[in-house]
C-alpha positions in Angstrom: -26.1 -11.3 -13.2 -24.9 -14.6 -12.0 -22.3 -14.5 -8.8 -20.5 -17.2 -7.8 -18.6 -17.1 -4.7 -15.5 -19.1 -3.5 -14.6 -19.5 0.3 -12.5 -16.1 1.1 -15.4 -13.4 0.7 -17.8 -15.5 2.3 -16.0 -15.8 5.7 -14.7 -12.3 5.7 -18.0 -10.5 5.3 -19.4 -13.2 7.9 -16.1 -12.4 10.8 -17.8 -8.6 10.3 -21.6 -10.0 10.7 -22.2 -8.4 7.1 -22.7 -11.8 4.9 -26.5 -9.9 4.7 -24.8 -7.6 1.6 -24.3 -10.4 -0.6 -28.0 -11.7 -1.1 -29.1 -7.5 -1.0 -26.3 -6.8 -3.7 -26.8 -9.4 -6.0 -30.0 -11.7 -5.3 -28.9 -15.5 -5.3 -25.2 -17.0 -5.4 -23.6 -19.5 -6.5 -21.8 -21.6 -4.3 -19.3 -24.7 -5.5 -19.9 -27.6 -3.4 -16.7 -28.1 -2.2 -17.0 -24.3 -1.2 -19.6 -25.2 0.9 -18.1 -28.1 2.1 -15.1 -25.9 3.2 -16.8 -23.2 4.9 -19.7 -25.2 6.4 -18.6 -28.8 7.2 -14.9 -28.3 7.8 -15.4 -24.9 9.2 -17.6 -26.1 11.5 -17.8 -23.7 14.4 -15.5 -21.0 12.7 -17.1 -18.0 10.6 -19.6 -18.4 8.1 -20.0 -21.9 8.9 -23.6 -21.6 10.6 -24.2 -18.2 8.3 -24.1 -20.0 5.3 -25.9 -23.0 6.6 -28.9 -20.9 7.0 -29.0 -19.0 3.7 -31.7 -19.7 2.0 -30.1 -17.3 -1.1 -27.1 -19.6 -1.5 -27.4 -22.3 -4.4 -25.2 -24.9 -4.1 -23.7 -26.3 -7.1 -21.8 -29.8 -8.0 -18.3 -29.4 -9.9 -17.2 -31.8 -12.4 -13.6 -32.9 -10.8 -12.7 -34.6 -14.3 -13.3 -31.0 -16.4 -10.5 -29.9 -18.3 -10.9 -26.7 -17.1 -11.4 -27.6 -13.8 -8.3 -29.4 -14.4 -6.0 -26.7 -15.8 -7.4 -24.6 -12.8 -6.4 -26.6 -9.9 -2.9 -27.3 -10.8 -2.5 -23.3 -10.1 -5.4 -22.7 -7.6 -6.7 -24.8 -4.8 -9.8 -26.7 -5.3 -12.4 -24.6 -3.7 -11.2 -21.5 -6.0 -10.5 -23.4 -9.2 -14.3 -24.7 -8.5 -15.7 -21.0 -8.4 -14.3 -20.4 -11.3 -15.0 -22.9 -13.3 -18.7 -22.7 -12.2 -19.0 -19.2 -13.1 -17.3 -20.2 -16.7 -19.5 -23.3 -17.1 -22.5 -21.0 -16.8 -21.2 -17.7 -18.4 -20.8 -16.2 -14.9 -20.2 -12.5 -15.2 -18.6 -12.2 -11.4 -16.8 -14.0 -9.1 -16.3 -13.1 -6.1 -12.6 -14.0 -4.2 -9.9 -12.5 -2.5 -7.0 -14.7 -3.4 -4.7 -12.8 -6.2 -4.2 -16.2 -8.0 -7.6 -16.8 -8.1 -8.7 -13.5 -8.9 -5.4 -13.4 -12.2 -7.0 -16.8 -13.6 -10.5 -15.5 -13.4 -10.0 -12.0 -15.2 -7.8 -14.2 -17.5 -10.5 -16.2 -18.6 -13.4 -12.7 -19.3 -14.9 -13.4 -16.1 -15.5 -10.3 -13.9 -13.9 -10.4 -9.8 -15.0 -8.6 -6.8 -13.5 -8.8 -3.9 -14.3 -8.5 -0.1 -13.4 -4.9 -0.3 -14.8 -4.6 -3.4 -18.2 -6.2 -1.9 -17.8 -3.5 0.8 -17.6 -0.3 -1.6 -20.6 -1.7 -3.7 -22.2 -1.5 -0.5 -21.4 1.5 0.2 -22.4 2.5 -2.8 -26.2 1.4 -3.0 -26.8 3.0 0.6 -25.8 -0.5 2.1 -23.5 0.9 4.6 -22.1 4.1 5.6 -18.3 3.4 5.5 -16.0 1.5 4.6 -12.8 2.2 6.8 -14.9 1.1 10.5 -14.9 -2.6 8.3 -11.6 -2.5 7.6 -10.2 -1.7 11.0 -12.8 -4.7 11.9 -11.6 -7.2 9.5 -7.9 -6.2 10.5 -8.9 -6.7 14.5 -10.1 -10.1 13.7 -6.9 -11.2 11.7 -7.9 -10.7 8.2 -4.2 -9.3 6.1 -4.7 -6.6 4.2 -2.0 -4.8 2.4 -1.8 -0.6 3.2 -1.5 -0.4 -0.8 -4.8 -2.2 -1.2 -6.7 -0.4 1.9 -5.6 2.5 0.4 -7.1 2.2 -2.8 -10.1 1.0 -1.4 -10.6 3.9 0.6 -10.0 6.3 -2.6 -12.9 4.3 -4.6 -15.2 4.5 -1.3 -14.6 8.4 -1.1 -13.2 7.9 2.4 -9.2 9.3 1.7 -7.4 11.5 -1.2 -5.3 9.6 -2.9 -1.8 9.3 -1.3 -2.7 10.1 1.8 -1.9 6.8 3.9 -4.8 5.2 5.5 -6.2 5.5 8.8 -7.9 1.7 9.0 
């Protein structure tokens, strides 16, 4: 499966110290340069900026500024998701990963599957990865990462951690 990741996923799971799942859940990523360039250069000093320096499992990859597609993508998205994207439809990607609902919309739009942080999270959970889900949450909240009650809920109902309705605890 190829995965190609924009800048949202990739400093959330970092702010939690859990950037470890994605290589363990999926093998190698994708990463847009001007993902990269976001997260690493002008992120210096911020989250996921010396994480993703180090990874030895991310592949970084060029994006033609001048594709139509690439094109079309940005005048909705900015460049780092429109990037993702359009990498993971140059190369047939079957998941990207993003949190931004734009991003997310145009990529389902276009076939391509989307995974999310939380999404990342339950996969984990999932495969033995980690043991809950709701401890991450009330970490990603702590460190100033919005998250809709609607969405946490949910979440928790596909991680077996709340019956549905019931209102969340994270």
């Amino acid at each position: 499966m190829i995965v190609v990741a924009d800048a949202g996923p990739l400093i959330h799971l970092s702010v939690v110290r859990l950037l470890r799942l994605l290589p363990v859940l999926y093998g190698r990523i994708l990463v847009p340069d001007i993902v990269y360039e976001e997260v690493v250069k002008e992120g210096d000093l911020l989250p996921g900026s010396a994480e993703l320096r180090g990874a030895d499992w991310i592949e970084r990859i060029p994006h033609d500024p001048d594709a139509p597609l690439f094109q079309i993508l940005r005048a909705q998205l900015d460049s780092g998701e429109a990037a993702a994207i359009w990498v993971a439809a140059e190369r047939r990607g079957s998941l990207v990963l993003s949190d931004d609902r734009p991003a997310r919309l145009a990529a389902e739009q276009l076939g391509l599957g989307v995974r999310g942080t939380l999404g990342v999270l339950v996969e984990a959970k999932r495969r033995g990865e980690i043991g809950e889900v709701a401890p991450v949450i009330t970490e990603l909240r702590r460190q100033g990462v919005w998250l809709s009650e609607r969405l946490i809920l949910r979440i928790l109902v596909e991680a077996g951690e709340s019956e549905p309705g019931v209102p969340p605890t994270a």
